[in-house]
N, C-alpha and C positions, 0 to 999 in steps of 0.2 A: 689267498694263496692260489687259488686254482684258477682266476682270471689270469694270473701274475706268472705262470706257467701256460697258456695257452699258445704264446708264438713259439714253445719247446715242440708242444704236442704237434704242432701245424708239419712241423720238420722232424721230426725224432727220428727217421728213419737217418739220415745223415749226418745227427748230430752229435756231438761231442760231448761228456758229462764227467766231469772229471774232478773228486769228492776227495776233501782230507780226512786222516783217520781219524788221531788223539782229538778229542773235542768235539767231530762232528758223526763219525762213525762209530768211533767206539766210546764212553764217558770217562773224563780224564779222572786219572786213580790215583793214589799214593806212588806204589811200585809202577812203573811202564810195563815190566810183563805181566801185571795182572788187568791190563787193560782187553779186553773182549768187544767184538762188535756188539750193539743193541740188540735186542730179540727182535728179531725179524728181516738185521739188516742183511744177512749174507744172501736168506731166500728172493731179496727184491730185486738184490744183484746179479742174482742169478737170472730172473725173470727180464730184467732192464735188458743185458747185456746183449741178446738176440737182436734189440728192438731198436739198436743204435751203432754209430758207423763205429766210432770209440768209446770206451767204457776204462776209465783209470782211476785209480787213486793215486794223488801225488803229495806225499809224505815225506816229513824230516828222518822218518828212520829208516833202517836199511830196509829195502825192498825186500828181502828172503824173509827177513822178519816178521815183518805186517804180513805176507802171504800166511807164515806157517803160525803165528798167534792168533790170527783170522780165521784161519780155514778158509784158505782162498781159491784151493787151485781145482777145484769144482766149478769156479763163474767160470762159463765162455767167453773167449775171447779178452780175457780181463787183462790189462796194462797197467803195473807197477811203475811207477816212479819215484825211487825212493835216493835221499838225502840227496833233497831238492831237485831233484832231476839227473844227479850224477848218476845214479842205477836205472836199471831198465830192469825188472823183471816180465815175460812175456813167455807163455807156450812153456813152463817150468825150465825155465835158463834168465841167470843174470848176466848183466853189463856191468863191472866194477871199476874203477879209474884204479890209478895205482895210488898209495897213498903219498902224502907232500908231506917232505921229512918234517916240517912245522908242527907236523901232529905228534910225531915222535917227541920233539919239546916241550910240548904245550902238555902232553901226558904227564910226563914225567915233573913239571912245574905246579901241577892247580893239586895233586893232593893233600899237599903240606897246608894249603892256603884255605882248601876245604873244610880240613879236619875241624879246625876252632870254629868253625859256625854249623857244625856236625850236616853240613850240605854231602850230599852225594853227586859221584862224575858218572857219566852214561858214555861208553866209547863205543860208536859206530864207526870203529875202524876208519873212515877216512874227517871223521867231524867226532868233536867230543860237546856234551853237554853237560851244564851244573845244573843241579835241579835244587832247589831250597825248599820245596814243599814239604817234607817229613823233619825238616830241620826246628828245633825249639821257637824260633822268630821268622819265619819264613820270610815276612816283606822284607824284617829291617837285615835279616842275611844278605837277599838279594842288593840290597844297597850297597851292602857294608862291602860286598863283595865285589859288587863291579868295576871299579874303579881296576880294583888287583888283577881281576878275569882280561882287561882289555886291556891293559899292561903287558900279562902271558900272549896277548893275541899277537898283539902289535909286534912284541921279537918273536914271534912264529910267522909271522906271514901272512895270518888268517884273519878271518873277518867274524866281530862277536854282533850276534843276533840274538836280542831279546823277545819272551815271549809268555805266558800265564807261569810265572814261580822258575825260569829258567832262562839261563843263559847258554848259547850255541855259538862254538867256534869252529866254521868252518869255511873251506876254501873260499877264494871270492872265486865269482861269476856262475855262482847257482842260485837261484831262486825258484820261486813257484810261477812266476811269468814264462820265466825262458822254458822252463818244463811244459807248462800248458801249450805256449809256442809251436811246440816240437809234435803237439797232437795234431795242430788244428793248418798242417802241409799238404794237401792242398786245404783250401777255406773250407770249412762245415756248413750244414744249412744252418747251424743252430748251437750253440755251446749251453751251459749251466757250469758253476762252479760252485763249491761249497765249501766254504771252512770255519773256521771260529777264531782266528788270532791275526796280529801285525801279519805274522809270513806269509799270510792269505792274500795281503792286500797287493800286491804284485802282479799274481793270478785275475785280482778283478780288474788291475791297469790293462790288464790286455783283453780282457772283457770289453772295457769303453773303449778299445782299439779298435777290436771287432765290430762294433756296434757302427762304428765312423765307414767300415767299408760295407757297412749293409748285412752285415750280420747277426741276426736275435739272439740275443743274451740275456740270463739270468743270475743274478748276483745271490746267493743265500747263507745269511748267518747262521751258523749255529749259538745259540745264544747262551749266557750265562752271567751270573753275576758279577762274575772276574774278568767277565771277557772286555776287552777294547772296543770300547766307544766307537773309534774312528771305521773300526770294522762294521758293527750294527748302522751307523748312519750312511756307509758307501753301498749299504746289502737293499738291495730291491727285494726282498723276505727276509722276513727274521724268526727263525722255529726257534722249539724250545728245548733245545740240546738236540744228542743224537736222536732223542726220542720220535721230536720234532722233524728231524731228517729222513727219518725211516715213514715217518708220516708222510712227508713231503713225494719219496719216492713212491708212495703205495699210489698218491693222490693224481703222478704222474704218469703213470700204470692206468 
């Protein structure tokens, strides 16, 4: 790990590090709001944040959220990007789109559809999520379900994004790429990114983007049993959960 973090350290003063929550900050839970950063992760954030040109997390939920579940608004300088990049939290003030009446539909469609596989919907106001992990059959919910979920998407407008026990419908043209994007105006000496799922992997396309104009980059999984393959084999480190993450940051310190 700490060879594999050296061209950060070389640049850190300029550089960009930009960490997801669920999975890699905080340990993914039953309920979403019983989810908490790791012990120790808020103080490293805080300590990092001085030491680098941008400091973000860029997360599927709403930015206000992860700030006020986190206890966030103590780091310096810290930059939110939440549901996918559509939010901007920064300096305690959001940036919210307005909502696409498709959500309006898609709300009002997936509870009936939920109910019989006892899945629960998570509405971040502009993107709604199914989560099947408290649900009696979690995988074969998630199955049994998607076909239905991407049926609702398709006459709403929206685009459904699988991810560990959940399905995400929301607007097209946000990702975790275009978010990271949007940090790294002008170039950074140095980026890192971190997360644990598919929605990660976007984030690390524009990693080996950066990389091609001379940019040092670091790819880091947060790792677990559930987690995606395609993520752990694209990660230039692989920790061991948030634990690992928190590790990662102390070891980058």
């Amino acid at each position: 790990m700490t060879h594999a973090l050296d061209p950060l350290r070389t640049h850190l003063a300029g550089a960009v590090v930009a960490l997801d929550y669920d999975g890699t900050l905080a340990p993914i839970v039953d309920r979403p709001s019983d989810a908490v950063p790791a012990p120790g992760a808020v103080e490293l954030l805080t300590a990092l944040a001085p030491r680098v040109r941008a400091l973000a997390l860029v997360t599927g939920r709403p930015a206000d959220v992860v700030v006020e579940l986190a206890g966030l608004t103590a780091v310096p300088g810290l930059v939110v990007l939440g549901q996918y990049g559509a939010q901007r939290w920064s300096g305690a003030e959001v940036t919210t789109p307005a909502e696409l009446p498709g959500v309006a539909r898609a709300r009002a469609a997936l509870p009936a559809l939920l109910a019989a596989e006892g899945a629960d919907l998570e509405d971040k106001g502009i993107a709604l999520v199914v989560h099947t992990r408290r649900a009696p059959d979690p995988v074969g919910a998630l199955g049994r379900l998607a076909p239905h979920v991407a049926a609702v998407a398709a006459d709403s407008g929206l685009e459904v994004h699988p991810g560990r026990l959940v399905l995400e419908l929301r607007p097209p043209g946000y990702d975790k790429g275009g978010a990271l994007l949007s940090l790294c105006d002008p170039l950074p000496s140095a980026v890192l990114v971190a997360g644990d799922d598919v929605g990660d992997l976007p984030a690390f396309d524009v990693v080996d983007g950066l990389r091609a104009q001379g940019v040092p980059g670091v790819t880091v999984c947060s790792g677990s049993d559930e987690g995606p393959p395609r993520l752990r084999a694209r990660a230039d480190v692989v920790v061991d959960g948030p634990a690992g993450v928190v590790q990662l940051l102390r070891t980058l310190l």
